[in-house]
VMD Tcl script that builds the backbone (N, CA, C; Angstrom):
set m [mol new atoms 507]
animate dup $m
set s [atomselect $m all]
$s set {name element resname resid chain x y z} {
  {N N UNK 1 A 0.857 -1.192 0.000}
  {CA C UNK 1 A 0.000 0.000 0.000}
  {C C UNK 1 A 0.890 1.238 0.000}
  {N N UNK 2 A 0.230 2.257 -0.917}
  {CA C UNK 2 A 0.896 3.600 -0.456}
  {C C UNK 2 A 0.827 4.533 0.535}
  {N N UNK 3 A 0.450 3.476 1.383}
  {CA C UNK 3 A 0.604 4.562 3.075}
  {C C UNK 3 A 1.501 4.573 4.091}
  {N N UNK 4 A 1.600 5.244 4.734}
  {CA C UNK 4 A 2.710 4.856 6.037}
  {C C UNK 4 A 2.273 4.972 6.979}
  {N N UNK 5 A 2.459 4.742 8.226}
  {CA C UNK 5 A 1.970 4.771 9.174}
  {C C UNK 5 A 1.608 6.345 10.106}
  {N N UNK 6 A 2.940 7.121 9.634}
  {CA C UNK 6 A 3.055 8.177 9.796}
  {C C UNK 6 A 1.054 9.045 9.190}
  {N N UNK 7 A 0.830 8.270 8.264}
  {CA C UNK 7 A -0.328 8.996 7.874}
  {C C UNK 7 A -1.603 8.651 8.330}
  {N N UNK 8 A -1.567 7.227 9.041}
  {CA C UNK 8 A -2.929 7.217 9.593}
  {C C UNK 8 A -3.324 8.425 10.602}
  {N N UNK 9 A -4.906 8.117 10.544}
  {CA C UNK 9 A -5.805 9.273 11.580}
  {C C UNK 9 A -5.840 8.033 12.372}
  {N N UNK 10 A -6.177 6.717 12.652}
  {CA C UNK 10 A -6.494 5.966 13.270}
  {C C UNK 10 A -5.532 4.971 13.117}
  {N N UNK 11 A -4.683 4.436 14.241}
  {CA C UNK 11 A -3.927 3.473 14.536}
  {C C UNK 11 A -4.876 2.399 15.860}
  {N N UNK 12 A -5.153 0.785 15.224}
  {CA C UNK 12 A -5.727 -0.097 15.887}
  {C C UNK 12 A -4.530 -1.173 15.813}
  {N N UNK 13 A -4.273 -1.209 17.252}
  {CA C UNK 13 A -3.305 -2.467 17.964}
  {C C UNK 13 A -4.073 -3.323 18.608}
  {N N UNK 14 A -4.664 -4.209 17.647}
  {CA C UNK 14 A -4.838 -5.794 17.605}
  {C C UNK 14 A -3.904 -6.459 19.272}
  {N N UNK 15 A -2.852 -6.331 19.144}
  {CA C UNK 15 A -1.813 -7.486 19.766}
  {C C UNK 15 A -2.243 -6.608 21.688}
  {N N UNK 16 A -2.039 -5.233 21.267}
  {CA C UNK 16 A -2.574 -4.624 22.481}
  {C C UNK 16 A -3.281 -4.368 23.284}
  {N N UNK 17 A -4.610 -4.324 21.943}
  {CA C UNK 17 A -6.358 -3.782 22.079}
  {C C UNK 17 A -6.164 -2.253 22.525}
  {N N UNK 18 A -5.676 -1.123 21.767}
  {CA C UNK 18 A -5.648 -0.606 21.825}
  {C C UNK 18 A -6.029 0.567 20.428}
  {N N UNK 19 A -6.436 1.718 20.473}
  {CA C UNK 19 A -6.822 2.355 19.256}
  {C C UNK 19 A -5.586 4.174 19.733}
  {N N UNK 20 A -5.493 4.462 18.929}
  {CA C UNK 20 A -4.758 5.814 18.898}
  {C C UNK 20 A -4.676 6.960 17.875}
  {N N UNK 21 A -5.185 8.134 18.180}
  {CA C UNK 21 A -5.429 8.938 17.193}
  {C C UNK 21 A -4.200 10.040 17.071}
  {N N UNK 22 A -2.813 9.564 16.574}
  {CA C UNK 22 A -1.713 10.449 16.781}
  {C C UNK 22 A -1.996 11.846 16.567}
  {N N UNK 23 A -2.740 12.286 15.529}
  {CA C UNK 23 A -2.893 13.614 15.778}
  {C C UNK 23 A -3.517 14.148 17.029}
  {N N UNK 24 A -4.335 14.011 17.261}
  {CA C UNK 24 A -4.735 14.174 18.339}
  {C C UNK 24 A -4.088 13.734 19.668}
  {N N UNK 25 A -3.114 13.316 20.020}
  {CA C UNK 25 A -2.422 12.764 20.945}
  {C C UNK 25 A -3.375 11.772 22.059}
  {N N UNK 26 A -4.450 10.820 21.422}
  {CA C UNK 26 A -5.488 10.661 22.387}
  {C C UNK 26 A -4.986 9.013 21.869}
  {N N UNK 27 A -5.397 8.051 22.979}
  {CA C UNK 27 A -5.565 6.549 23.079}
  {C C UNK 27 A -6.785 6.154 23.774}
  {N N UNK 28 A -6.883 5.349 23.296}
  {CA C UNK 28 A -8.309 4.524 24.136}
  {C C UNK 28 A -7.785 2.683 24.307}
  {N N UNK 29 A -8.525 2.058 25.202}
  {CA C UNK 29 A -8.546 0.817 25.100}
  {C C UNK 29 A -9.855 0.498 24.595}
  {N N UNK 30 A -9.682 -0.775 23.585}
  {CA C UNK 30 A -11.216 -1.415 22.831}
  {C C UNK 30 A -11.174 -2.685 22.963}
  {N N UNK 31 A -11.991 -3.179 22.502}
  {CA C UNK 31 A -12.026 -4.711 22.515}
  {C C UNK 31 A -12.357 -5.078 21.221}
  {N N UNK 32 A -11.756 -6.327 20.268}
  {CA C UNK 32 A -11.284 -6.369 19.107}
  {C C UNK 32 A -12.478 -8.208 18.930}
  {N N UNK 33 A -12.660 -8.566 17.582}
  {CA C UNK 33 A -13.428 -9.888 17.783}
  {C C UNK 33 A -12.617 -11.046 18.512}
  {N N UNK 34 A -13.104 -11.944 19.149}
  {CA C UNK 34 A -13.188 -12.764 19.960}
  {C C UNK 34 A -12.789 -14.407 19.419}
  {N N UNK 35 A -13.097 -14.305 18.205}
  {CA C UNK 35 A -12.472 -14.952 17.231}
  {C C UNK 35 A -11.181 -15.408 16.734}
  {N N UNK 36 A -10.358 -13.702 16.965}
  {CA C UNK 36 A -9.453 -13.835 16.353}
  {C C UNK 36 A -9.184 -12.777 15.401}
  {N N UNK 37 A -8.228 -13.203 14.357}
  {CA C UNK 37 A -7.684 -11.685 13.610}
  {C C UNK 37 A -7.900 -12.324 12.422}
  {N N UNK 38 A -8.586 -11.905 11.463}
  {CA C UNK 38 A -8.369 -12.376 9.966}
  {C C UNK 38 A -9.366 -11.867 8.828}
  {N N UNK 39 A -9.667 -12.074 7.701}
  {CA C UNK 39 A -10.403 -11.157 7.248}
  {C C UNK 39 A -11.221 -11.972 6.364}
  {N N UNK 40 A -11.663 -13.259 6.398}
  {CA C UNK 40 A -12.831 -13.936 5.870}
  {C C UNK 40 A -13.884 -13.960 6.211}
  {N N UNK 41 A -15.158 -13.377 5.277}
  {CA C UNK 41 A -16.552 -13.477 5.264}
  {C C UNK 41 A -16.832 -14.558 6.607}
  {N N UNK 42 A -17.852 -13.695 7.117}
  {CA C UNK 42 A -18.329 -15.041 8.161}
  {C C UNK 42 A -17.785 -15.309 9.570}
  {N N UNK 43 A -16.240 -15.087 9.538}
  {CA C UNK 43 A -15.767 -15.381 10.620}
  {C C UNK 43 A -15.303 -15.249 11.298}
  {N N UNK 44 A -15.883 -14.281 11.905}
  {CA C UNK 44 A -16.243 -13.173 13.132}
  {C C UNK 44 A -14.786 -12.386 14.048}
  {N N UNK 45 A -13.996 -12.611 13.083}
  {CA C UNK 45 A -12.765 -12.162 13.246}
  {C C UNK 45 A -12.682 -10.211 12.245}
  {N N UNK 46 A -11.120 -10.384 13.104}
  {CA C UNK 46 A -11.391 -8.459 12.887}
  {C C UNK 46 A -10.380 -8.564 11.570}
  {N N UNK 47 A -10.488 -7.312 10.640}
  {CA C UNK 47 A -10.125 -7.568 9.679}
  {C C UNK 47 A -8.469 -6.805 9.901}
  {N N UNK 48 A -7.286 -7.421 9.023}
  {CA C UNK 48 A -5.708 -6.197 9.315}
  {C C UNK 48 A -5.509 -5.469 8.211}
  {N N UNK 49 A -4.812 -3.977 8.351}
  {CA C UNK 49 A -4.298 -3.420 7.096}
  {C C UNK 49 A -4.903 -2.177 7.059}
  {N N UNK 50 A -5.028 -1.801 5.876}
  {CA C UNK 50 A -5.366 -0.105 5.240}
  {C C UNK 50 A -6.912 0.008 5.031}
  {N N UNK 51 A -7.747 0.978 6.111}
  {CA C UNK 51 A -9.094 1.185 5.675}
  {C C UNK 51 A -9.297 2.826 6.022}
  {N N UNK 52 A -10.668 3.059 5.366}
  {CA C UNK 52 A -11.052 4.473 5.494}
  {C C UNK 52 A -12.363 4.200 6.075}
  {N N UNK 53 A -12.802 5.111 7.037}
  {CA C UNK 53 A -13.532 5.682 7.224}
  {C C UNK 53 A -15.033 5.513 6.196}
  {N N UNK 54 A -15.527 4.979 5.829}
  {CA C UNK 54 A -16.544 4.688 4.706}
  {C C UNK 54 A -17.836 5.788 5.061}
  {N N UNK 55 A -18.692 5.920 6.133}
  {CA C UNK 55 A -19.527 6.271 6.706}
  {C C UNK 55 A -19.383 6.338 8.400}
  {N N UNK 56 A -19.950 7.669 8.738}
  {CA C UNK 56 A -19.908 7.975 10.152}
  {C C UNK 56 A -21.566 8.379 10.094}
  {N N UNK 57 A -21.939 7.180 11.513}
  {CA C UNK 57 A -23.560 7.200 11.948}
  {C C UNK 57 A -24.158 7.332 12.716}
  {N N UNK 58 A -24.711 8.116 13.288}
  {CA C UNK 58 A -25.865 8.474 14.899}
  {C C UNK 58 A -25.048 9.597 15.485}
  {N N UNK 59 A -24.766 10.855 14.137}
  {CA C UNK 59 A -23.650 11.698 14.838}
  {C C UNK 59 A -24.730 12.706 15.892}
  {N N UNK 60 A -26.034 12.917 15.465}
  {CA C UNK 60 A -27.218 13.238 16.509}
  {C C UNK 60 A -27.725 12.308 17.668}
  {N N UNK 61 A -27.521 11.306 17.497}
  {CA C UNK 61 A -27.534 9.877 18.195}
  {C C UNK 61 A -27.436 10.481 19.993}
  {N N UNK 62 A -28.362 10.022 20.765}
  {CA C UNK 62 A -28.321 10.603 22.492}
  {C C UNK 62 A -27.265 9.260 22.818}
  {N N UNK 63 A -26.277 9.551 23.619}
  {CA C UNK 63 A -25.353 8.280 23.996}
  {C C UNK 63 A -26.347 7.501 24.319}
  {N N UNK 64 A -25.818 5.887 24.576}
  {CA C UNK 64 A -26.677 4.809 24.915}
  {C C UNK 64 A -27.629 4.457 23.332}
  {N N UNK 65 A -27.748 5.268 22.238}
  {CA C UNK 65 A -28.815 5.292 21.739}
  {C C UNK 65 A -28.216 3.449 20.637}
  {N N UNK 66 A -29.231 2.897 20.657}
  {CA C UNK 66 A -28.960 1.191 20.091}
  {C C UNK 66 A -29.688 1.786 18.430}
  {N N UNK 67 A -28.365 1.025 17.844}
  {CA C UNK 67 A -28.677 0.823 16.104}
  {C C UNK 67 A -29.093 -0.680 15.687}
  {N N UNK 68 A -29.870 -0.724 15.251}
  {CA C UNK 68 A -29.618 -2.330 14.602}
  {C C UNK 68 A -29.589 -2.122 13.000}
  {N N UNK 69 A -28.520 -2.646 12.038}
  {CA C UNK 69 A -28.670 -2.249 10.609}
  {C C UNK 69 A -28.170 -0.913 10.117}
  {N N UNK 70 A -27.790 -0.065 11.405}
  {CA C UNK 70 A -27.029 0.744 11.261}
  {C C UNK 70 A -28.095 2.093 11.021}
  {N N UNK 71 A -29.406 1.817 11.634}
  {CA C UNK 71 A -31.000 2.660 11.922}
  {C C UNK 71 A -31.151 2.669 13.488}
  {N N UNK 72 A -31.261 3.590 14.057}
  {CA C UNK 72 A -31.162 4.084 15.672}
  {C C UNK 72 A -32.606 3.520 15.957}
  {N N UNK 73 A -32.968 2.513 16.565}
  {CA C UNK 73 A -34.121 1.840 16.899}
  {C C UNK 73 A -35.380 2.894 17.880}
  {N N UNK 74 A -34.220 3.666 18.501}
  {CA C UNK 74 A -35.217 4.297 19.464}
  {C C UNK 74 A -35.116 4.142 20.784}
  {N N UNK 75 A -34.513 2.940 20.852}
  {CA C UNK 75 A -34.517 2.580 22.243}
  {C C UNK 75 A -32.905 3.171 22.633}
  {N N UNK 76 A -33.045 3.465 24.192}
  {CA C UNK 76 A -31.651 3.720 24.764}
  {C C UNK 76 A -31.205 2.596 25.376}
  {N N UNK 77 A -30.062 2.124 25.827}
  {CA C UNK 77 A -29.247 0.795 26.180}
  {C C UNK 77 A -29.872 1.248 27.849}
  {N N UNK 78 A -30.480 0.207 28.431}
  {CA C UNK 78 A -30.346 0.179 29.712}
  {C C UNK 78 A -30.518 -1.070 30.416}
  {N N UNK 79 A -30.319 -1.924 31.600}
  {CA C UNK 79 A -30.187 -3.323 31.785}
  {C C UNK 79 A -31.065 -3.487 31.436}
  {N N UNK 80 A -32.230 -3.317 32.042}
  {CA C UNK 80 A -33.932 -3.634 31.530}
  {C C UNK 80 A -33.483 -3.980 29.784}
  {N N UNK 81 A -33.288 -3.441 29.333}
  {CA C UNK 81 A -33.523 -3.686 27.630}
  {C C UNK 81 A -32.256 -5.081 27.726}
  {N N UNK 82 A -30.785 -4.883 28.227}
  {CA C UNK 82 A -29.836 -5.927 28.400}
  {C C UNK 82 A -31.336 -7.328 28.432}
  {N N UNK 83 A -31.396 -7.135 29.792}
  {CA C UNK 83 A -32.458 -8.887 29.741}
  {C C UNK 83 A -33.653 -8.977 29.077}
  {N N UNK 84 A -34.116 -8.397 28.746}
  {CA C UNK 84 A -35.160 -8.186 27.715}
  {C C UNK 84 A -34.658 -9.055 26.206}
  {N N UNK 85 A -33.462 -8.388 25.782}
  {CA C UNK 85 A -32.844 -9.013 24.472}
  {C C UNK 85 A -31.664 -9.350 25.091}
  {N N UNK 86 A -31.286 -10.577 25.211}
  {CA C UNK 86 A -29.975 -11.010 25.851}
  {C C UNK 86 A -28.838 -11.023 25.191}
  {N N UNK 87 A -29.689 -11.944 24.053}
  {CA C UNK 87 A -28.942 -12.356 22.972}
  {C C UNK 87 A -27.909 -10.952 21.998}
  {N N UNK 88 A -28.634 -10.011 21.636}
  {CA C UNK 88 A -28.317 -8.822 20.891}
  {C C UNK 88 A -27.282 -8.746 21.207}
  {N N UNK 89 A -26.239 -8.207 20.366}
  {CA C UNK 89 A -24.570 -7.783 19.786}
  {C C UNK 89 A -25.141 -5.850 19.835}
  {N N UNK 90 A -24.822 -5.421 21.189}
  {CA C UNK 90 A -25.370 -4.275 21.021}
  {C C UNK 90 A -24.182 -3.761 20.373}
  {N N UNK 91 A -25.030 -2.391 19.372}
  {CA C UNK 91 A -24.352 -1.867 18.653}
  {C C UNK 91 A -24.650 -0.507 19.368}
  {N N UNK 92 A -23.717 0.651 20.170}
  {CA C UNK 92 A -24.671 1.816 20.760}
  {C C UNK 92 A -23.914 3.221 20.411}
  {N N UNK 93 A -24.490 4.088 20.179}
  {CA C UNK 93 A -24.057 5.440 20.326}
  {C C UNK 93 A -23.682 6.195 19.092}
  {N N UNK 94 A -22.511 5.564 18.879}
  {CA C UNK 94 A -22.083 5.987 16.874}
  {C C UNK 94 A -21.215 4.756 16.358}
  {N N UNK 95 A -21.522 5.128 15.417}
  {CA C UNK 95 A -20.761 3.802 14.272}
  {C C UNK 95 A -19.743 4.716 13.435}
  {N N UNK 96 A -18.730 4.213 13.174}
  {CA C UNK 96 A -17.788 4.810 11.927}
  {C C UNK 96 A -17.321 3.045 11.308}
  {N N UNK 97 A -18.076 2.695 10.038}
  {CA C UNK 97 A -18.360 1.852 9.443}
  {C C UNK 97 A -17.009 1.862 7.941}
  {N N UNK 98 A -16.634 0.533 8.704}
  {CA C UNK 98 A -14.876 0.963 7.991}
  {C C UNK 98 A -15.014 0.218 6.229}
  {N N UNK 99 A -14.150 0.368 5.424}
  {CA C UNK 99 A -13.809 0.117 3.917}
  {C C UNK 99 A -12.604 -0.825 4.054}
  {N N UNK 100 A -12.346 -1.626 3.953}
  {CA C UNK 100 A -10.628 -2.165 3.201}
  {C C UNK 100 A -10.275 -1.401 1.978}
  {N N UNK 101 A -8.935 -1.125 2.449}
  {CA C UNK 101 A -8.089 -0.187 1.175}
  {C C UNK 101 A -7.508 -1.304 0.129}
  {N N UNK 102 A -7.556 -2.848 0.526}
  {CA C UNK 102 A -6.154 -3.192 0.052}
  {C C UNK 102 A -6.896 -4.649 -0.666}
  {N N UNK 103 A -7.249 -5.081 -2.024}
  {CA C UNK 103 A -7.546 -5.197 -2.701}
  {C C UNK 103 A -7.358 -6.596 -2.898}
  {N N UNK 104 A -8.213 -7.711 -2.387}
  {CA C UNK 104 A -7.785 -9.090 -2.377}
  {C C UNK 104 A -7.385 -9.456 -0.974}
  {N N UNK 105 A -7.233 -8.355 0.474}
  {CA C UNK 105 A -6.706 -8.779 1.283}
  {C C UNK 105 A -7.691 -8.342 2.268}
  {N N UNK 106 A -8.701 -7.483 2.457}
  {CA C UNK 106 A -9.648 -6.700 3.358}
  {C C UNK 106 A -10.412 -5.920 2.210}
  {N N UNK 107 A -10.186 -6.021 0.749}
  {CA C UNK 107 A -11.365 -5.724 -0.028}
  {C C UNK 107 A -11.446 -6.667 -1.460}
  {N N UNK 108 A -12.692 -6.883 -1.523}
  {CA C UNK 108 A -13.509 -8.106 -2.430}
  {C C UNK 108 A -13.465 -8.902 -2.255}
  {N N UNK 109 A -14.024 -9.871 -3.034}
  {CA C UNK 109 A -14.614 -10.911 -3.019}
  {C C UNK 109 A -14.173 -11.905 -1.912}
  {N N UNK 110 A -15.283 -12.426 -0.979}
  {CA C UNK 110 A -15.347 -13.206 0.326}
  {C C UNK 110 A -13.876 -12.682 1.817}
  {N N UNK 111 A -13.664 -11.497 1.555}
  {CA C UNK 111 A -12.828 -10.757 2.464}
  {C C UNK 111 A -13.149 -9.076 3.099}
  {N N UNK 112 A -14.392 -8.855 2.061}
  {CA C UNK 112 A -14.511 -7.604 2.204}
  {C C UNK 112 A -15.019 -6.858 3.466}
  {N N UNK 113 A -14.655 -6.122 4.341}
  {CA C UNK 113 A -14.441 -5.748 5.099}
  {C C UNK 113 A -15.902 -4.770 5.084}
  {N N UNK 114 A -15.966 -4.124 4.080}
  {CA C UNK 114 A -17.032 -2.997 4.409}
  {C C UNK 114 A -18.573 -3.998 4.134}
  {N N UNK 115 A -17.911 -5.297 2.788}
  {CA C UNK 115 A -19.329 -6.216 2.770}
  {C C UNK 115 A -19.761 -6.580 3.952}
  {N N UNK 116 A -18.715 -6.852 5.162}
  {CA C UNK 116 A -18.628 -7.687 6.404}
  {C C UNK 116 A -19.480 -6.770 7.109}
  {N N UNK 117 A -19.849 -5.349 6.945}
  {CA C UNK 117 A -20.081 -4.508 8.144}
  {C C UNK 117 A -19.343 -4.718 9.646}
  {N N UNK 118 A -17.854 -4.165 9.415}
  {CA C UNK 118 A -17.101 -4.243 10.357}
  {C C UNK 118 A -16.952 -2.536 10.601}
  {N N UNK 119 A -17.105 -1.898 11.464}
  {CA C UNK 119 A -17.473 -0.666 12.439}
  {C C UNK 119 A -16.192 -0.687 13.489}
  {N N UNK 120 A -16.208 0.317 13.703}
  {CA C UNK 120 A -15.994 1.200 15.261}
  {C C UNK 120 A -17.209 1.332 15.853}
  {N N UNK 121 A -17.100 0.823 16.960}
  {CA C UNK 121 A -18.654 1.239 17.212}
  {C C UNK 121 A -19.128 1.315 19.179}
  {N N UNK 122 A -20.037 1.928 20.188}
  {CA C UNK 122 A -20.093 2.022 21.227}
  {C C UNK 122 A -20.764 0.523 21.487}
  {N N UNK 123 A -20.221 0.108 22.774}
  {CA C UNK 123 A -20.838 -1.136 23.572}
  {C C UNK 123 A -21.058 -0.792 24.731}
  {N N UNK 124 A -21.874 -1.662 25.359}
  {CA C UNK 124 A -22.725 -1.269 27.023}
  {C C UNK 124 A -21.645 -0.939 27.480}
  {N N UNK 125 A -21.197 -0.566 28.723}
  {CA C UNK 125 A -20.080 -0.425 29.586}
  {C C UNK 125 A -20.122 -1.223 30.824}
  {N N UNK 126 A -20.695 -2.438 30.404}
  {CA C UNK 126 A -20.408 -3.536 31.133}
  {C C UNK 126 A -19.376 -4.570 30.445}
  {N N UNK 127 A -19.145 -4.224 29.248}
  {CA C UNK 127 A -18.729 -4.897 28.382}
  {C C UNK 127 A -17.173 -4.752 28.508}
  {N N UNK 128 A -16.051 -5.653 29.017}
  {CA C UNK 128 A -14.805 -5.673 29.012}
  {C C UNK 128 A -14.132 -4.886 27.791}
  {N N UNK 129 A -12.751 -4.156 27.854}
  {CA C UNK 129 A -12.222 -3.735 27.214}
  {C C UNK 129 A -10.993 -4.199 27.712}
  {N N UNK 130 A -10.138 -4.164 26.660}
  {CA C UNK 130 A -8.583 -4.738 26.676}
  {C C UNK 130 A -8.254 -6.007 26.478}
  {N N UNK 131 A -9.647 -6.514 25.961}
  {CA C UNK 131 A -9.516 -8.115 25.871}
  {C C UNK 131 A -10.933 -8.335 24.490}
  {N N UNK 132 A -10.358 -9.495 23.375}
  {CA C UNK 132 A -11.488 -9.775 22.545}
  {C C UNK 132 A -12.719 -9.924 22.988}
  {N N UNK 133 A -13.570 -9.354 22.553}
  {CA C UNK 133 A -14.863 -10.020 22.336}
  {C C UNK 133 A -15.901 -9.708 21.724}
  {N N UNK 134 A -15.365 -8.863 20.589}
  {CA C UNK 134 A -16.823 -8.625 19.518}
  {C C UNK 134 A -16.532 -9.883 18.950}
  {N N UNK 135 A -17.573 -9.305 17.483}
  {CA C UNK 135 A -17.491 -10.474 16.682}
  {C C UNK 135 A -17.266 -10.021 15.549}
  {N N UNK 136 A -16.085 -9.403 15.692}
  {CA C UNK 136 A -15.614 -8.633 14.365}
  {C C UNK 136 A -14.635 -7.298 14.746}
  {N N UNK 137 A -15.581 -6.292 15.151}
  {CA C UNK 137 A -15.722 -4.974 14.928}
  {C C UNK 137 A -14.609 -4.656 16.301}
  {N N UNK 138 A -14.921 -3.393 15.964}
  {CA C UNK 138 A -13.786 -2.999 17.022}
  {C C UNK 138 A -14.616 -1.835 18.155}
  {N N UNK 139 A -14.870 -2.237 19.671}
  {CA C UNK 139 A -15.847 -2.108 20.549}
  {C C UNK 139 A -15.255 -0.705 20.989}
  {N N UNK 140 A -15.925 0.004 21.579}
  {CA C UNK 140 A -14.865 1.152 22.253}
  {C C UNK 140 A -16.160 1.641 23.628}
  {N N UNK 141 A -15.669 1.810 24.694}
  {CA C UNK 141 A -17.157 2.423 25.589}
  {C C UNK 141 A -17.316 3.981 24.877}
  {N N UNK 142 A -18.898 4.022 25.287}
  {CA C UNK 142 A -19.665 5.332 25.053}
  {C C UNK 142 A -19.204 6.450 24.756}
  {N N UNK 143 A -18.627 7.151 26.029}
  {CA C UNK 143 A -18.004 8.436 25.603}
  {C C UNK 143 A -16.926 8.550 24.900}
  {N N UNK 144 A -16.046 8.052 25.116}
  {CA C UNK 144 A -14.880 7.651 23.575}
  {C C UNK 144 A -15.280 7.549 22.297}
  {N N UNK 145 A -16.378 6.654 22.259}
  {CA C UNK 145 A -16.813 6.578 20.304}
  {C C UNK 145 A -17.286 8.010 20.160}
  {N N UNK 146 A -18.188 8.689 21.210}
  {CA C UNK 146 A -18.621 9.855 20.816}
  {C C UNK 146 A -17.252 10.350 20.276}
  {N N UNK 147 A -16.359 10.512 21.304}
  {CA C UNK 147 A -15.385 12.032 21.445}
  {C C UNK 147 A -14.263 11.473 19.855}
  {N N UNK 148 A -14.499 10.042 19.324}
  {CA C UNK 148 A -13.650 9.660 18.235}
  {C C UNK 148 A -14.459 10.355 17.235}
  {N N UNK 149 A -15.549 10.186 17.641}
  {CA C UNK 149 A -16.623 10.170 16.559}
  {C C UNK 149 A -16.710 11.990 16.098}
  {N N UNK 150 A -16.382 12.473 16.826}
  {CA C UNK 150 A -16.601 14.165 16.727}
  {C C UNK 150 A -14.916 14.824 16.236}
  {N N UNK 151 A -13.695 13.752 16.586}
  {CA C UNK 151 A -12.310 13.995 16.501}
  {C C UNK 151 A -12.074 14.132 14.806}
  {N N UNK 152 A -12.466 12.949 13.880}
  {CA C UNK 152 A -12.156 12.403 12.960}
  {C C UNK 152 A -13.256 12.802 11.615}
  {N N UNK 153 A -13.178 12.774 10.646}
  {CA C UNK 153 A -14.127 12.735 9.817}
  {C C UNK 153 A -13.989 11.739 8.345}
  {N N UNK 154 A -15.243 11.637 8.209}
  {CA C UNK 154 A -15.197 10.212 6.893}
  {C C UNK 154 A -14.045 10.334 5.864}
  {N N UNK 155 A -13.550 9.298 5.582}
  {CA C UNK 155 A -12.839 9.410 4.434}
  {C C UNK 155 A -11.289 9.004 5.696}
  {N N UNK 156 A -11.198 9.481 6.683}
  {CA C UNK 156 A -10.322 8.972 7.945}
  {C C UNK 156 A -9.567 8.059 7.313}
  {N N UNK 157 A -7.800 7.630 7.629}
  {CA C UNK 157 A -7.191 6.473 7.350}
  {C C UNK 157 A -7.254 5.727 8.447}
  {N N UNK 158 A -7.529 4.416 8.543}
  {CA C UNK 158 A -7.379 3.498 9.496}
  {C C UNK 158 A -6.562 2.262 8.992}
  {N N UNK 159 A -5.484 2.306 9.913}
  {CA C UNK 159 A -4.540 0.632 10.200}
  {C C UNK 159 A -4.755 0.029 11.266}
  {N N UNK 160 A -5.022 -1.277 11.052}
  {CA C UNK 160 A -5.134 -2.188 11.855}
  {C C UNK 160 A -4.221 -2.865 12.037}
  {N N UNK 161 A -3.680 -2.902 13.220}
  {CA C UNK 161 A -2.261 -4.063 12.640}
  {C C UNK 161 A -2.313 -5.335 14.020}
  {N N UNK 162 A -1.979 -6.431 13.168}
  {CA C UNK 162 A -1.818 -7.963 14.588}
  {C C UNK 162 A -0.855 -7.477 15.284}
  {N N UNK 163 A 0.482 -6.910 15.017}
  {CA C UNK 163 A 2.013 -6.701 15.919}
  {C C UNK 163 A 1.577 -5.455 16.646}
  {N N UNK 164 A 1.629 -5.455 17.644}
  {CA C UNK 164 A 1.977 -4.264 18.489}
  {C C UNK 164 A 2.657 -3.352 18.052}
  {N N UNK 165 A 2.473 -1.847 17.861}
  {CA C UNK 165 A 2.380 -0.855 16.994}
  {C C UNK 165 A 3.536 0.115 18.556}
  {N N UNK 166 A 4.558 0.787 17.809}
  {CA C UNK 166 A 5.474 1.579 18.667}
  {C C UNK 166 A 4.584 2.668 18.960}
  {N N UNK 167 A 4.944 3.265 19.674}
  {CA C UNK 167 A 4.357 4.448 20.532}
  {C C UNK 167 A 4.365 5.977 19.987}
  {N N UNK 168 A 5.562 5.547 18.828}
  {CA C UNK 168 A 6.151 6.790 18.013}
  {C C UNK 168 A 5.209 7.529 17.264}
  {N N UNK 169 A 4.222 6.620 16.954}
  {CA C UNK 169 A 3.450 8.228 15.738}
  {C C UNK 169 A 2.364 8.506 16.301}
}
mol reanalyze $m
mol bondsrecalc $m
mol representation Tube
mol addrep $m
């Protein structure tokens, strides 16, 4: 790819679970799929490499607010709703709904990353961070996706990388 690292807006450390917005001098801890790291259709693993920013969603969105399909349902995240739908992969607050840059490896056919609907996206804040467990996507708590979500704008570079990423950029 023709990027360097030096140019991402968004640096995601896989090996760390960590996300970092060098311009901004800001880090967060996330939680990455649960699966594993890889980038085949289906299997619920997070995808590595060069993506953009594709679409940013629920930028009016009240925190807590639950998407399903990437449409703000209405409802706000609260336990009551937790046991109500147990099962649900909450999706909450804002989405920044990522692209693969890199052509055969995180984009097309049975790898595609943006086909996959793989996101940045808010989870309950019961939900562990610093350790896998989406099923894909890359989890971040509430006020962070907001404050990423308001930092960055579409079109954003994002690397994902499996190796633990230096501290330098």
């Amino acid at each position: 790819m023709p990027y360097t690292l030096e140019q991402a807006d968004i640096l995601i450390d896989l090996a760390q679970q960590t996300l970092r917005l060098p311009k901004h001098n800001k880090f967060y801890v996330i939680s990455s799929g649960k699966n594993g790291i890889g980038e085949q259709e289906n299997s619920g693993k997070t995808p590595r490499g060069w993506h953009r920013v594709a679409q940013k969603i629920g930028g009016e969105a009240q925190k807590n607010s639950v998407f399903i399909a990437r449409q703000p349902t209405g409802e706000i995240y609260d336990q009551q709703l937790a046991q109500q739908f147990p099962q649900r992969d909450w999706i909450l607050s804002r989405i920044l709904w990522l692209d693969g840059l890199e052509a055969g490896f995180n984009q097309g056919e049975g790898c595609d990353t943006f086909k996959r609907y793989i996101y940045i996206h808010g989870t309950p804040e019961t939900e562990p961070m610093g350790i896998p467990m989406s099923h894909g996507c890359i989890r971040m708590k509430n006020d962070e996706i907001i404050e990423l979500f308001e930092l960055i704008s579409e079109q954003a570079l994002v690397y994902i990388s499996e190796q633990a990423l230096k501290d330098s950029y």
